[in-house]
C-alpha positions in Angstrom: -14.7 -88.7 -21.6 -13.1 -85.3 -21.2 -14.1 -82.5 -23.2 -11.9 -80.3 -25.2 -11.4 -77.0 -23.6 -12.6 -73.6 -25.6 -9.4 -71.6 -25.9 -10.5 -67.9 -24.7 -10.2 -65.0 -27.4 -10.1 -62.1 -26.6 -8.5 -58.3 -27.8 -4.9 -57.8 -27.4 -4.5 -55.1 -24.7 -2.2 -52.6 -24.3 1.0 -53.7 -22.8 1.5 -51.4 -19.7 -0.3 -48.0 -19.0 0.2 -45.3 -16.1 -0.8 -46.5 -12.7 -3.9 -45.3 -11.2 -1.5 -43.0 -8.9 0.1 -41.4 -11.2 -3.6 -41.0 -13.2 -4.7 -39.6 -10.0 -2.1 -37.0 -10.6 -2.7 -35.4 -13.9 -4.0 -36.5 -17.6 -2.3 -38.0 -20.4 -2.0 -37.2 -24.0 -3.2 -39.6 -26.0 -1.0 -42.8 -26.6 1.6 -42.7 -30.0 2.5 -45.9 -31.5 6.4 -46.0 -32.4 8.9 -48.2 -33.1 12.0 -48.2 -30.6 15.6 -46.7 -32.3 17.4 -49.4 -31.0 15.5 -52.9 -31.1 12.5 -52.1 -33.7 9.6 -53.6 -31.7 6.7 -51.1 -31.4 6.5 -49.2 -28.3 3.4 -47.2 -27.0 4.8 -43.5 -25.6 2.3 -41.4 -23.4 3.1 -37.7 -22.8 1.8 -36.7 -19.4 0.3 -33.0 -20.1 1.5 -30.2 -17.4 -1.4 -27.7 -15.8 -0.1 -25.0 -17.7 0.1 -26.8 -21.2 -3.3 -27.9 -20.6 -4.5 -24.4 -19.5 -3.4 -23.1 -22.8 -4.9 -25.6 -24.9 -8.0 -24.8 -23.1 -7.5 -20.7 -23.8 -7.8 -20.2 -20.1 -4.6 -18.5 -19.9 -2.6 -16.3 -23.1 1.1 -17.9 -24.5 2.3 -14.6 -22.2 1.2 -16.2 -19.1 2.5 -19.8 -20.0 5.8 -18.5 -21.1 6.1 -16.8 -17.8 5.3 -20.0 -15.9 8.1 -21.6 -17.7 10.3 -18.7 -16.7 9.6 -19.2 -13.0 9.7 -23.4 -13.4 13.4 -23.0 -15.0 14.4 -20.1 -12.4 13.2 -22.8 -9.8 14.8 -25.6 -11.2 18.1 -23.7 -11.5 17.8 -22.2 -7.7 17.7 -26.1 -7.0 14.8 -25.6 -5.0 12.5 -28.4 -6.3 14.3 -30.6 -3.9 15.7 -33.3 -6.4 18.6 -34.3 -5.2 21.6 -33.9 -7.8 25.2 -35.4 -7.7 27.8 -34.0 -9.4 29.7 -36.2 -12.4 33.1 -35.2 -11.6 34.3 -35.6 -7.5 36.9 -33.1 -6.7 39.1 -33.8 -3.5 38.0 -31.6 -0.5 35.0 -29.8 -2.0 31.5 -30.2 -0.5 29.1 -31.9 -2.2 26.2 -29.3 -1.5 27.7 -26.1 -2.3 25.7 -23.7 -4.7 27.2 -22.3 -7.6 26.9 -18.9 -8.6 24.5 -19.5 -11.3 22.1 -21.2 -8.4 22.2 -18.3 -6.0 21.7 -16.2 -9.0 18.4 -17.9 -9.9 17.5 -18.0 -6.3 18.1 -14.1 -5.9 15.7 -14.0 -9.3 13.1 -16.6 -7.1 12.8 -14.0 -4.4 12.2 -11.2 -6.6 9.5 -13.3 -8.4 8.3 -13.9 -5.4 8.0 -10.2 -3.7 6.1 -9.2 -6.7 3.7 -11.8 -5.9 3.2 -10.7 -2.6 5.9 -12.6 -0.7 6.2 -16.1 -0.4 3.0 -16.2 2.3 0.5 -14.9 0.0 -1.7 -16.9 -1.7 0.0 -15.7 -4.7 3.6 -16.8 -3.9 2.4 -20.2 -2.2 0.6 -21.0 -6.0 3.8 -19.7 -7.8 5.7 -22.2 -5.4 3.6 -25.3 -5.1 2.0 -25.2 -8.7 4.7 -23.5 -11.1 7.7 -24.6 -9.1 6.9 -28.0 -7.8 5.0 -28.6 -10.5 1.7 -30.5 -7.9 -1.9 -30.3 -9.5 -3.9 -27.1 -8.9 -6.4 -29.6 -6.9 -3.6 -30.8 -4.7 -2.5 -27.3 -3.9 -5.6 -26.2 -3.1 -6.6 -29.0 -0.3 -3.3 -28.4 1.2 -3.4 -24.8 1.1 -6.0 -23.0 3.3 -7.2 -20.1 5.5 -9.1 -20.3 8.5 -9.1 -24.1 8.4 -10.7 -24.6 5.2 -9.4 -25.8 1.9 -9.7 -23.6 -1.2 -11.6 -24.5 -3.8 -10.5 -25.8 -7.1 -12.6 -23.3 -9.0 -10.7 -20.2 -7.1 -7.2 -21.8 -6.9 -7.6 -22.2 -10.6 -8.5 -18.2 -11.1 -5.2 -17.4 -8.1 -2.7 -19.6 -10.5 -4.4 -17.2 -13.6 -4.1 -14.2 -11.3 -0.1 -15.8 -10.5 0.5 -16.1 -14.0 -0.4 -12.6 -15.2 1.6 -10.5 -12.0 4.6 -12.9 -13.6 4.1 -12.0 -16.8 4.6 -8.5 -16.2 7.4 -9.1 -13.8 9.6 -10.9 -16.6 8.4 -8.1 -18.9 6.3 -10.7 -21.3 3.4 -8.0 -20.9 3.1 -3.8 -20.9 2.3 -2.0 -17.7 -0.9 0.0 -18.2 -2.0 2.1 -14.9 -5.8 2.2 -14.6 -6.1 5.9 -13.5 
């Protein structure tokens, strides 16, 4: 005589999350319930949370500083440096698919300047403005790749070199006053 099975109950789960790469590679806000414009059914958005947003909600860093990183990220972006490929909407006959416009060389020319007041794009500085601001990688990724003498920085001081970053910016974009120390 067979026995009648015990149907398992258990809590709904969520429906689909972040993978545990893209965990690996920065926090999440926390989940918001919604229901979708188009179709109505309830739909779970997460908000992945940048370094510098995070550094800001932590007071590690002043709105000057963050604004500044967002100046450098959209002068980046513009310079078309972050190396996402783009293709333009409208073909025209006998033009070049890769050729810059004048507001890209513009925001490059504004990159390099950014960059010479950071010390050049060797320094420890400009590599964090770069990698971090730029390309937007984790402060921890940056700092395993980056290193002198062989060995990797560590997150503690890679986190106080984007600070330092972020300040020179901010008084390269004139977000902050000069003061000489005499």
């Amino acid at each position: 005589m067979a026995a009648k099975r015990k149907t398992k109950t258990s809590k709904p789960k969520e429906t689909m999350g972040p993978s545990k790469w893209r965990l690996q590679h920065g926090g999440f806000g926390e989940a918001i319930r919604e229901a979708d414009p188009e179709t109505g059914t309830p739909v779970l958005h997460r908000r992945a949370v940048d370094t510098l947003g995070m550094m800001l909600a932590n007071g590690t860093i002043t709105q000057q500083m963050h604004d500044s990183g967002e100046i450098f990220r959209g002068l980046f972006r513009r310079a078309a440096l972050d190396g996402m490929a783009r293709s333009p909407l409208i073909r025209l006959p006998g033009k070049a698919a890769d050729a810059l416009s004048e507001r890209n060389i513009d925001a490059r020319h504004k990159v390099a300047e950014a960059l010479n007041a950071l010390g050049g794009h060797d320094s420890a500085a400009g590599s964090c403005a770069w990698h971090v601001v730029g390309l937007e990688m984790s402060v921890r990724e940056w700092a395993m790749r980056q290193g002198w003498d062989g060995r990797p920085v560590a997150p503690p001081q890679a986190q106080g070199m984007l600070v330092a970053t972020l300040s020179v910016l901010a008084g390269h974009f004139g977000l902050v006053s000069r003061t000489r120390v005499a």
